[in-house]
N, C-alpha and C positions, 0 to 999 in steps of 0.2 A: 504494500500500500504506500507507504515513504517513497519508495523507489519511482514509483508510477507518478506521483507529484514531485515528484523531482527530476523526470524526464518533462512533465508537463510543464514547470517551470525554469527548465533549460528552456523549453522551443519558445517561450516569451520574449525571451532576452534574445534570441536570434529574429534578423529578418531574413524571409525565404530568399535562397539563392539569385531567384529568377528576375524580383524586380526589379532591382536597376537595369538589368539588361533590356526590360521592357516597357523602361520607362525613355529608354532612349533612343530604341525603334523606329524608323518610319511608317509608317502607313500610309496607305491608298496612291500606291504608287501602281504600276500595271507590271502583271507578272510576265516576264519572258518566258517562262517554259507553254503558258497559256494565250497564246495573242487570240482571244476572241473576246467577244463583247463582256463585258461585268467582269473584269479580272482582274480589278485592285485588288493590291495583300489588303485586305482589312481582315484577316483573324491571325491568331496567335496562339501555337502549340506552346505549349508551358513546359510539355517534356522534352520536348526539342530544341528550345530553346530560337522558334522559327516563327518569321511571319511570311504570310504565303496567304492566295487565293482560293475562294470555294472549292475551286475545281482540286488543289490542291491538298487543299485539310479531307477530300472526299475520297482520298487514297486510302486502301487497307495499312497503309503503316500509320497513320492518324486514328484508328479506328478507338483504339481505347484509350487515348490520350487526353490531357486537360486541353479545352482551345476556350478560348474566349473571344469574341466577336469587337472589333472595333468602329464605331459611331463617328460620325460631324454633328460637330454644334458649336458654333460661331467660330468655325474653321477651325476648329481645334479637335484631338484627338479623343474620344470619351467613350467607355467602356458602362457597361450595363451595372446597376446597382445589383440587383439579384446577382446576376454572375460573380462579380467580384467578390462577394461576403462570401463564397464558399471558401475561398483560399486567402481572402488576406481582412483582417480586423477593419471597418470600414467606420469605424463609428468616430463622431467628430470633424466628417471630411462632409463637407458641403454637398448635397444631390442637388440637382438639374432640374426641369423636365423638357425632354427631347420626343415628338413623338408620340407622346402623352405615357411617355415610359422613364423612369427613374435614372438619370446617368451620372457620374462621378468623371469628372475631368483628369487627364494623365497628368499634366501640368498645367499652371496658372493659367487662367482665361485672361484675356487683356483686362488691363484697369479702367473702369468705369467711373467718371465723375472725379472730384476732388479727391485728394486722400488725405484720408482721417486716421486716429488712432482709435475711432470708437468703433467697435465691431467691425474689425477686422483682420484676417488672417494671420495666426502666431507668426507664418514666416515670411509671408512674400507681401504680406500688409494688404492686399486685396481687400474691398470691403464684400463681406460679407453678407446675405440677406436675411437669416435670422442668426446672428451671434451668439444670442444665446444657447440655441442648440447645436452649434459648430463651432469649431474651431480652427480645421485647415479650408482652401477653396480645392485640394486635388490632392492625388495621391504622390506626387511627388515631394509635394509641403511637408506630409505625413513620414515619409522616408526621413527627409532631413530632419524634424522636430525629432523625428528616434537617433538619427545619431546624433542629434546633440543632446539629447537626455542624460541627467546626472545620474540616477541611481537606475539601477533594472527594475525597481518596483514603483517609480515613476511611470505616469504613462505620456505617450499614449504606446498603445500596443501594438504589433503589426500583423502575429499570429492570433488568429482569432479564439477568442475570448469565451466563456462560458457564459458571462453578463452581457452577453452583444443582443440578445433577448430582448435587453430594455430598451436597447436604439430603435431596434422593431417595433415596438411598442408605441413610443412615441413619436417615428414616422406615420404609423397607423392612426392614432389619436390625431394626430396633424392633418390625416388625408381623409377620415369622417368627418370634418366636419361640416356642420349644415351647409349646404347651397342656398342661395339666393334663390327663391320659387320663381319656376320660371314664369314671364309674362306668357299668354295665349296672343298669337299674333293676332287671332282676329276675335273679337267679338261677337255680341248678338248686333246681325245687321240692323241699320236705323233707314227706314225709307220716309220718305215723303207722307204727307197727305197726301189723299186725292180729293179733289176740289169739285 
C-alpha cells in the first residue's frame, strides 16, 4: 500500500515525457507521403512521438496508440478538452469554446486589450476571462509554472490528479446554467378590422 502511493506520488512530480515535444510541433501543414485533398498533420501519436495526417494515424501501426486531434481557433493550435484530461492534469488552464466544443490552447493566444495585473495568466500575463477559476491561458503556461514550482507538493500538477473531479464539476455547474428563454419569433398575428 506505501509502495503504491509512493509510485503515485513519484508520477506527480514528473511531467510526461511527450509534452514538450508536442508542444513544439507544427500542425496543419500538408502531409507528403499523402498529397490529396484534407491532409494536414492535424493529429498526434503520443506513442510515437508523430504528427501526421488522417490518412496516416489510419494505419495498423497507429491502431492502438494515444492520438489526439489538433483544432484552429484564432489561428492558433488547440486540442480538445475531453481529450487532453485523459493524459495530462488540465485543471486551472483556461477552456475555449470552438465549435460549440471545449478547447484548451497549446500556447498563448494573442493578447487582447490593455494589460493588466488583474486576472491574469501566472505566466505569460494574458488576461484571462474568468480568473477566478483559472489560472494558466494554455498548456504551455502550465508546463513552465511546473518547472518553476518550488516544492513537489506545490501545485499545479501535470499528471493527473484524483481531485481533477472537482474541475469537472465546476465546468458542469458553469455550463447548466439557466439560459435566457428564448423569445418566439412570431406571435399571435394582429390583422386589421374590416370596415
Amino acid at each position: 500500500m506505501v509502495q503504491v502511493e509512493e509510485e503515485i506520488s513519484q508520477k506527480k512530480k514528473k511531467k510526461p515525457e511527450w509534452i514538450e515535444q508536442f508542444l513544439e510541433r507544427t500542425f496543419f501543414e500538408s502531409c507528403t507521403t499523402h498529397p490529396i485533398r484534407r491532409n494536414e498533420r492535424n493529429r498526434y501519436c503520443i506513442n510515437c512521438n508523430l504528427s501526421a495526417c488522417q490518412y496516416c494515424m489510419s494505419s495498423p501501426i497507429h491502431r492502438h496508440h494515444k492520438i489526439l486531434k489538433i483544432y484552429r481557433h484564432v489561428y492558433k493550435d488547440v486540442v480538445s478538452l475531453g481529450a487532453m484530461e485523459k493524459y495530462l492534469d488540465c485543471s486551472q488552464i483556461q477552456p475555449y469554446k470552438c465549435n460549440k466544443r471545449l478547447v484548451i490552447s497549446l500556447n498563448p493566444l494573442p493578447h487582447c486589450g490593455p494589460l493588466l495585473n488583474i486576472g491574469v495568466c501566472d505566466v505569460c500575463k494574458r488576461r484571462l476571462a474568468e480568473p477566478e477559476l483559472y489560472s494558466y491561458c494554455s498548456i504551455s503556461c502550465k508546463v513552465t509554472a511546473f518547472a518553476r514550482k518550488s516544492s513537489e507538493m506545490d501545485p499545479p500538477f501535470l499528471c493527473i490528479q484524483h481531485t481533477s473531479t472537482t474541475s469537472k464539476s465546476i465546468r458542469r455547474t458553469k455550463e447548466s446554467k439557466p439560459e435566457h428563454p428564448k423569445r418566439k419569433r412570431k406571435g399571435i398575428p394582429c390583422r386589421a378590422p374590416f370596415f
